[in-house]
C-alpha positions in Angstrom: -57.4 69.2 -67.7 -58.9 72.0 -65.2 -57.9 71.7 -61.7 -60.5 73.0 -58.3 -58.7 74.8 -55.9 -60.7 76.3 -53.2 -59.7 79.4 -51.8 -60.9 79.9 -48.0 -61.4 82.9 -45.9 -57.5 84.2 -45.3 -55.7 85.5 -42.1 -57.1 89.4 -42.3 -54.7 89.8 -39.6 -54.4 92.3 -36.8 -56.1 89.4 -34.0 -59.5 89.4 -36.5 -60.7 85.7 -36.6 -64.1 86.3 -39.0 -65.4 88.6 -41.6 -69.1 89.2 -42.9 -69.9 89.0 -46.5 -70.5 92.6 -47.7 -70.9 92.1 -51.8 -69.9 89.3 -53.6 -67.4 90.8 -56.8 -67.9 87.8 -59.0 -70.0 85.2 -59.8 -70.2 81.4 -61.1 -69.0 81.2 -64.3 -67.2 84.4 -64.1 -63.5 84.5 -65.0 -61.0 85.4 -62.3 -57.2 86.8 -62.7 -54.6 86.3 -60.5 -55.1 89.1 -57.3 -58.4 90.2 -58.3 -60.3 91.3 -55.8 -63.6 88.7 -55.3 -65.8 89.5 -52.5 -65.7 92.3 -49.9 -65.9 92.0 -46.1 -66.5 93.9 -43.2 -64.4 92.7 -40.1 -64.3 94.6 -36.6 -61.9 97.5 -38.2 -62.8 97.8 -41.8 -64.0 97.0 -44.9 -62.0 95.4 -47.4 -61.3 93.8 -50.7 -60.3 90.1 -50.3 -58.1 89.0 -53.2 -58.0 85.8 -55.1 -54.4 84.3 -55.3 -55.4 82.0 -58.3 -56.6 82.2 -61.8 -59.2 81.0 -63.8 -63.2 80.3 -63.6 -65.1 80.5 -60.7 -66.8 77.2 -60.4 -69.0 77.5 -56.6 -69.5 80.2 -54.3 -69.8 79.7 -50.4 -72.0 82.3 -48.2 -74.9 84.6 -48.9 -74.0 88.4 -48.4 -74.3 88.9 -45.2 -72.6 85.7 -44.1 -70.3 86.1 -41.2 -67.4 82.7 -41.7 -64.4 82.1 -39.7 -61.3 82.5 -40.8 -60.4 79.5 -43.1 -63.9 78.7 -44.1 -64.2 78.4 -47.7 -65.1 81.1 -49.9 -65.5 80.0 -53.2 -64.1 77.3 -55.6 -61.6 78.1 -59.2 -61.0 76.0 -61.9 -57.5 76.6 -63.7 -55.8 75.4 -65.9 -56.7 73.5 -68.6 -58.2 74.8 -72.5 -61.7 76.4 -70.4 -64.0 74.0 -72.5 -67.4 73.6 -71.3 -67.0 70.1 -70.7 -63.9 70.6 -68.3 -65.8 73.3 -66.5 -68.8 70.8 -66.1 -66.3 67.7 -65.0 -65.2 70.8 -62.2 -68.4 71.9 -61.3 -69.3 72.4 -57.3 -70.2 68.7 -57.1 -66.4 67.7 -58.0 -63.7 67.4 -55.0 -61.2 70.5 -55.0 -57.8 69.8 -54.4 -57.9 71.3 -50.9 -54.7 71.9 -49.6 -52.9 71.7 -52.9 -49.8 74.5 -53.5 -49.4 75.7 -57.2 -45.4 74.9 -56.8 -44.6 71.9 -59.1 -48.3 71.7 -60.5 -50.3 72.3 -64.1 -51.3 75.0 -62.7 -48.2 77.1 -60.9 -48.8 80.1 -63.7 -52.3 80.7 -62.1 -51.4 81.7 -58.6 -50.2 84.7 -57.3 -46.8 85.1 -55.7 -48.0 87.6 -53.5 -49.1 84.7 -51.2 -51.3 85.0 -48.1 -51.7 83.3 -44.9 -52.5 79.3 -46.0 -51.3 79.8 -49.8 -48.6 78.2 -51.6 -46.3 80.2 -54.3 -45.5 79.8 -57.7 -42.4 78.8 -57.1 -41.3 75.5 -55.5 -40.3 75.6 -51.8 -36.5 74.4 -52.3 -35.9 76.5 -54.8 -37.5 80.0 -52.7 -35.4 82.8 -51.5 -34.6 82.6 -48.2 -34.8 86.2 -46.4 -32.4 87.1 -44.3 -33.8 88.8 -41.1 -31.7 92.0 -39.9 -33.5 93.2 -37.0 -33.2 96.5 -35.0 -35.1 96.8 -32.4 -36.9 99.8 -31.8 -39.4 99.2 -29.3 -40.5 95.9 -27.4 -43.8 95.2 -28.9 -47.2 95.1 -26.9 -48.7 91.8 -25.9 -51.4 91.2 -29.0 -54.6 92.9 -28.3 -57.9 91.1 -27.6 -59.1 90.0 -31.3 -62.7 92.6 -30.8 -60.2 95.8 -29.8 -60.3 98.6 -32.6 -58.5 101.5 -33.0 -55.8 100.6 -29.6 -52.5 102.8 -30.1 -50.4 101.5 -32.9 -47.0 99.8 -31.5 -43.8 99.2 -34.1 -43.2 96.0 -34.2 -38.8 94.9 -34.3 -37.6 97.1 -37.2 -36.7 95.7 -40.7 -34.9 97.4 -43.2 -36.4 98.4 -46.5 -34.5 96.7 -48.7 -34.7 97.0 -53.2 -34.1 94.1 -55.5 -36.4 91.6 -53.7 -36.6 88.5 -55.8 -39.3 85.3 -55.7 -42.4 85.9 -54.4 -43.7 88.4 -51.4 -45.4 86.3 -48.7 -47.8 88.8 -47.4 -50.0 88.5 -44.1 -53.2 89.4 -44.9 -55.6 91.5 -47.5 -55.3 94.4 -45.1 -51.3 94.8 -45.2 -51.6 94.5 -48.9 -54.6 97.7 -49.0 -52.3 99.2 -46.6 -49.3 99.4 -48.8 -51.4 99.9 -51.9 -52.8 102.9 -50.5 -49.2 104.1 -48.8 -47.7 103.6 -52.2 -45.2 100.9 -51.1 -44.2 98.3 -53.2 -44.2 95.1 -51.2 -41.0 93.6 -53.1 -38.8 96.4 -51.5 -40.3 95.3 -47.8 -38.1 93.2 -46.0 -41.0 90.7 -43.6 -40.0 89.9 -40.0 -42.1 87.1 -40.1 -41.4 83.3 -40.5 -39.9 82.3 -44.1 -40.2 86.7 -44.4 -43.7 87.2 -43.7 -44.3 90.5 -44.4 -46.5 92.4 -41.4 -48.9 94.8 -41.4 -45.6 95.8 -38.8 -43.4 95.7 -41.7 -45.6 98.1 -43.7 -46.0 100.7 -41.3 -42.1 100.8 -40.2 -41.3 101.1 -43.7 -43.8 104.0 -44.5 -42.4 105.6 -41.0 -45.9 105.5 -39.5 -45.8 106.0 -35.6 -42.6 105.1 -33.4 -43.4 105.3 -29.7 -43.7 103.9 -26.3 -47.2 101.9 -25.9 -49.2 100.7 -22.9 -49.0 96.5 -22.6 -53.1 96.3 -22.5 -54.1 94.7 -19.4 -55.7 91.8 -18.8 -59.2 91.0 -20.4 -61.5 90.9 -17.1 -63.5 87.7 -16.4 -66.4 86.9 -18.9 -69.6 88.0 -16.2 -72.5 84.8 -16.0 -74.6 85.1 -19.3 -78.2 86.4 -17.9 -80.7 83.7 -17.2 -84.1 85.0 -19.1 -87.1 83.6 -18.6 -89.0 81.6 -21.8 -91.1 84.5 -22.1 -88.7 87.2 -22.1 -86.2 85.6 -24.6 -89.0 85.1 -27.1 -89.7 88.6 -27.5 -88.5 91.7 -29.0 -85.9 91.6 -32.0 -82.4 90.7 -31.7 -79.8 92.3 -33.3 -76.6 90.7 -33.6 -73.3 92.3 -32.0 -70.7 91.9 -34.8 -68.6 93.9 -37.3 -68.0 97.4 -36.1 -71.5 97.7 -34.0 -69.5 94.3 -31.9 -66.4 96.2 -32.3 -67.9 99.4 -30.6 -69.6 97.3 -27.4 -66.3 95.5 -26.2 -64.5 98.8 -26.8 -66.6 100.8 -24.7 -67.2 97.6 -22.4 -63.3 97.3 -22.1 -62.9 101.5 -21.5 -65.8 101.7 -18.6 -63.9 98.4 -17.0 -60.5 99.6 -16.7 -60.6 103.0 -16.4 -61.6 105.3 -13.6 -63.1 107.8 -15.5 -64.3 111.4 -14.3 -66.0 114.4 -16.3 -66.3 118.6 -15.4 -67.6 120.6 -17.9 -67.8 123.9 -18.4 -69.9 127.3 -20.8 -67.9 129.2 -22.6 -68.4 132.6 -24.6 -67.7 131.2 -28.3 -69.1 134.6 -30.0 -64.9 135.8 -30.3 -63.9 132.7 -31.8 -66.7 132.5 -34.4 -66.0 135.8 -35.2 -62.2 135.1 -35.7 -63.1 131.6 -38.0 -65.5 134.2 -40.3 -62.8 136.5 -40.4 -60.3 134.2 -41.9 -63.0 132.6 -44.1 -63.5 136.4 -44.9 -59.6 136.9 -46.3 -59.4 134.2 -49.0 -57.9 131.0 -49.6 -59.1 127.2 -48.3 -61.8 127.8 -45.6 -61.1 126.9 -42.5 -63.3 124.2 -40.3 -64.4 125.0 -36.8 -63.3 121.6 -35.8 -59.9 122.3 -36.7 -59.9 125.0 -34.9 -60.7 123.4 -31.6 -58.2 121.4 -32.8 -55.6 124.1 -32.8 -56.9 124.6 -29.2 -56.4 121.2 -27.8 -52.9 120.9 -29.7 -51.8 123.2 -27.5 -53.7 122.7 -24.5 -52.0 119.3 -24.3 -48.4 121.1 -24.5 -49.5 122.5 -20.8 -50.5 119.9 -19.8 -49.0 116.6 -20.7 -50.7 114.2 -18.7 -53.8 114.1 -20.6 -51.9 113.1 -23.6 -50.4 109.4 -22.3 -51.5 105.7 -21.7 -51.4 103.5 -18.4 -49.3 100.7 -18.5 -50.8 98.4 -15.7 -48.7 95.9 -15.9 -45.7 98.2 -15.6 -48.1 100.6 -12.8 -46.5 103.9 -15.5 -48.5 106.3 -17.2 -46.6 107.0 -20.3 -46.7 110.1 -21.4 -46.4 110.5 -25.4 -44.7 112.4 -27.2 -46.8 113.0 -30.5 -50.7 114.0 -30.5 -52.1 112.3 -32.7 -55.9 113.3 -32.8 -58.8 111.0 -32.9 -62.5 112.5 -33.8 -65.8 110.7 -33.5 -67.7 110.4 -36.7 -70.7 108.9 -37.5 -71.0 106.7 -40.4 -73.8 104.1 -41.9 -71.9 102.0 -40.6 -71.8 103.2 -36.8 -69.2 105.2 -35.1 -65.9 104.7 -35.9 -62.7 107.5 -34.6 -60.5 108.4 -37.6 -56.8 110.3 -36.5 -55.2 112.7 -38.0 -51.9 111.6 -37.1 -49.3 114.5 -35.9 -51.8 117.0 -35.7 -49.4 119.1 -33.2 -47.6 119.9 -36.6 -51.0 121.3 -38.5 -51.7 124.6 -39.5 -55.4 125.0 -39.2 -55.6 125.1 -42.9 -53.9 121.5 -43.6 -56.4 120.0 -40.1 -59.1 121.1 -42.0 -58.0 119.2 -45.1 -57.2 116.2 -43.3 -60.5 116.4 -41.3 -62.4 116.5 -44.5 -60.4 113.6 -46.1 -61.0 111.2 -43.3 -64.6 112.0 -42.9 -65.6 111.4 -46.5 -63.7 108.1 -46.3 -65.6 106.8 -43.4 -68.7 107.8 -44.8 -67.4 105.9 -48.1 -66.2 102.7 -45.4 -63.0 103.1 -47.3 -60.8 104.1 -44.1 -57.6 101.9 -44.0 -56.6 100.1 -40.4 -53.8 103.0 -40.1 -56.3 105.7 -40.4 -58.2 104.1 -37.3 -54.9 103.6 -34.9 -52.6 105.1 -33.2 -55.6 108.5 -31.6 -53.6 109.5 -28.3 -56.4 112.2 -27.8 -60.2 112.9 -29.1 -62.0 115.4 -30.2 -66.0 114.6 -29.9 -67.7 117.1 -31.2 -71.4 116.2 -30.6 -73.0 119.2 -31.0 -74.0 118.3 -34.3 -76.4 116.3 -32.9 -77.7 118.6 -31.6 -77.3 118.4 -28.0 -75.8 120.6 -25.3 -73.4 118.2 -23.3 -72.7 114.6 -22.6 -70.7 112.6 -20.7 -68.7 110.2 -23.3 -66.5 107.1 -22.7 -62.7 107.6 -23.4 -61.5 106.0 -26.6 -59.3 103.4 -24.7 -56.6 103.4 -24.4 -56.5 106.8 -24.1 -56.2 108.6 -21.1 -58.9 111.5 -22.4 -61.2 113.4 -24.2 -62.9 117.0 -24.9 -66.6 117.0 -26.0 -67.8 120.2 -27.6 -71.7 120.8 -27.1 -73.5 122.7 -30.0 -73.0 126.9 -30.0 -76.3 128.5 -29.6 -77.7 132.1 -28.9 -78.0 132.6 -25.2 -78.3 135.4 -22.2 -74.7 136.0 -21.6 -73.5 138.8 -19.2 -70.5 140.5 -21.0 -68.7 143.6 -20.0 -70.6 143.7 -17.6 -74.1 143.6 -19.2 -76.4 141.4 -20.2 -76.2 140.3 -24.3 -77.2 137.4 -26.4 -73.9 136.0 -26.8 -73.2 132.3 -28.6 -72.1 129.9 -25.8 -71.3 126.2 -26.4 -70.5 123.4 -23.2 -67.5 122.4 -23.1 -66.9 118.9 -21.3 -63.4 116.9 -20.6 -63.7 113.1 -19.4 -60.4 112.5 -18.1 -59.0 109.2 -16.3 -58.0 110.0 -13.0 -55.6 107.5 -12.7 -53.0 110.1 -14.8 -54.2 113.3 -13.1 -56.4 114.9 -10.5 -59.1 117.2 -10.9 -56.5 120.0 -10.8 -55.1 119.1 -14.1 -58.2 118.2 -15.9 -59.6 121.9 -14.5 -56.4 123.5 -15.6 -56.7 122.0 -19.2 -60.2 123.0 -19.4 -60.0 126.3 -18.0 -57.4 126.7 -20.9 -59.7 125.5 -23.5 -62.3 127.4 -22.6 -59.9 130.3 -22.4 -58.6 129.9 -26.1 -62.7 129.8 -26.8 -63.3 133.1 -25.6 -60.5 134.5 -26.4 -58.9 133.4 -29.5 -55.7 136.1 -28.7 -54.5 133.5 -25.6 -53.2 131.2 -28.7 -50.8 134.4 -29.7 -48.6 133.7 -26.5 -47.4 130.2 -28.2 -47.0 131.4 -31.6 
């Protein structure tokens, strides 16, 4: 006899409480295995596969693509167990109750769930009889106060570390559908992950320490400031125009910026620079053979080492500690624009790059935003970024920081211009260069020092010789 268990929206972790429905992977009738991946969702950070943790025929589906549920709502209802005879899959049909609530442990149907469990899920393995992990913790860091659940891309923070261990038995209780894409894509094998979390929940925490992604001091975020008074609109005005919801990464993007242009005292100087030497050195290189190499990566180059001279533009503010913390890594955010909006991929430890592997990396990120298949670790963690908005098509701009950075360099586009040079006039290519800087890590000397030095490197691609 077939049993209904009804599988609801999981925990996607990392402080996300809904999901949109992208694309339905299955339909009614269709037969499901254990883990296979049944409808996709967009959340505030990325896209993702959600996995069934049973087995068997899908009997109702809840929510139209483009759907946004809570976390917990159901998403669709499985019949297992049982010979799959059409009369059993009629007597479990949408109209019949699902066991809601019932674990596989001790039931007809423990073969047909997964034991890598989620948030809410039982196991396939009774609870007395389930492996107790033992916890050895070494704390590396005091981690940050959880971030507000809209916050993207905010500075990645190890959790308490916990040993990789081998020769994990009984089933891997896993956090969420992102942890599990995030050690798929890593490579790691969730058995040899030891969870720091109740009964040895593994978190997305877990994952990272054990794959050795970043170790460093982070900024506590502050405070969320006061909700303003919604606006009052009169009956006229609120009837017209069309009204686009703020959700997913477009919502994502607005309490971001919202959240930078609140906290931070941000200032911009900008500057034109002579880009004719630097084009000329990026076509020589291209000239002599091998990968080619990306103009952005060698701006890149440049602001690696700009940062070296001047350290305060690569930190955070701690408000609740009133320090700056200065960091010790750059890891280098870029804007790109994607279908789905902006989003800021990092190329994490670009200080140790040659401008050969930037360019790779560059090129790797960008075609997985464009494909919306960038993981939650490729969009945190950015202590710096690079916005190159030139290609757009537009001279200069004053952009927001990426908080909780502390700054970033926009590059305008390079055009022909009247240039005096050598002391004559000569159509020389000149591109704006623009730094928005919070002033509560530096003053206008520092922020004019590290431009000057930017712009320096621009015209004169030898400067970067000195720190070879």
């Amino acid at each position: 006899m077939a049993q209904v268990l009804e599988f609801k929206l999981p925990d996607l972790g990392e402080g996300l409480t809904e999901a949109e429905i992208v694309r339905w992977l299955v339909g009614v009738g269709d037969v499901v295995a254990i883990d296979q991946p049944v409808v996709e969702v967009e959340t505030a950070k990325a896209m993702v596969e959600v996995p069934c943790p049973y087995g068997g025929v899908v009997t109702a589906r809840y929510g139209e693509e483009g759907t946004e549920l809570p976390v917990g709502a159901p998403l669709l209802t499985v019949a297992v167990g049982g010979t799959g005879a059409p009369e059993e899959l009629a007597e479990a049909a949408p109209g019949a109750a699902p066991t809601v609530g019932e674990t596989a442990a001790g039931s007809a149907v423990s073969s047909e769930h997964s034991g890598n469990v989620l948030v809410g899920y039982g196991t396939a393995e009774p609870a007395a009889r389930r492996r107790r992990v033992r916890h050895e913790s070494h704390a590396v860091a005091k981690a940050p106060a959880p971030a507000p659940a809209a916050a993207p891309a905010a500075v990645a923070a190890p959790a308490p570390a916990t040993a990789a261990v081998s020769g994990h038995e009984g089933p891997v209780p896993v956090i969420s559908p992102l942890v599990r894409k995030l050690a798929r894509d890593r490579g790691i094998d969730l058995r040899e992950v030891r969870g720091s979390g109740p009964e040895g929940l593994i978190l997305r925490a877990d994952v990272e320490l054990a794959i050795a992604v970043l170790e460093r001091p982070v900024a506590a975020p502050a405070p969320a400031p006061a909700a303003a008074p919604a606006a009052v609109l009169s009956p006229a005005v609120a009837s017209a125009g069309e009204r686009v919801p703020l959700r997913g990464v477009r919502g994502a993007v607005a309490d971001k910026l919202s959240r930078s242009r609140t906290e931070i005292p941000d200032a911009t100087c900008w500057v034109d620079a002579d880009a004719t030497e630097l084009m000329a050195a990026r076509a020589a290189m291209n000239a002599a053979g091998g990968p080619k190499i990306s103009l952005l990566a060698l701006l890149a180059r440049i602001c690696v080492h700009a940062l070296a001279r001047f350290p305060e533009l690569n930190s955070t503010v701690d408000m609740a500690a009133r320090e700056i913390v200065r960091l010790p890594a750059v890891h280098l955010g870029f804007a790109a624009q994607t279908p789905r909006g902006l989003v800021v991929p990092v190329v994490k430890d670009a200080g140790t790059r040659t401008a050969e592997a930037l360019t790779a990396e560059f090129a790797r990120l960008t075609e997985a935003a464009r494909e919306s298949a960038l993981t939650p670790a490729d969009l945190t963690g950015g202590t710096f970024t690079l916005n190159n908005y030139g290609v757009f098509g537009v001279d200069g701009s004053t952009p927001i920081i990426n908080h909780p950075e502390a700054a970033m360099l926009g590059v305008g586009r390079i055009i022909p211009k009247p240039w005096v040079h050598q002391g004559e006039l000569a159509v020389r290519q000149v591109v704006q260069l623009s730094l928005t800087f919070d002033h509560r890590v530096c003053d206008g000397g520092t922020a004019g020092g590290f431009l000057r030095y930017v712009a320096d490197c621009v015209e004169q691609p030898a400067v970067l010789l000195r720190t070879l």
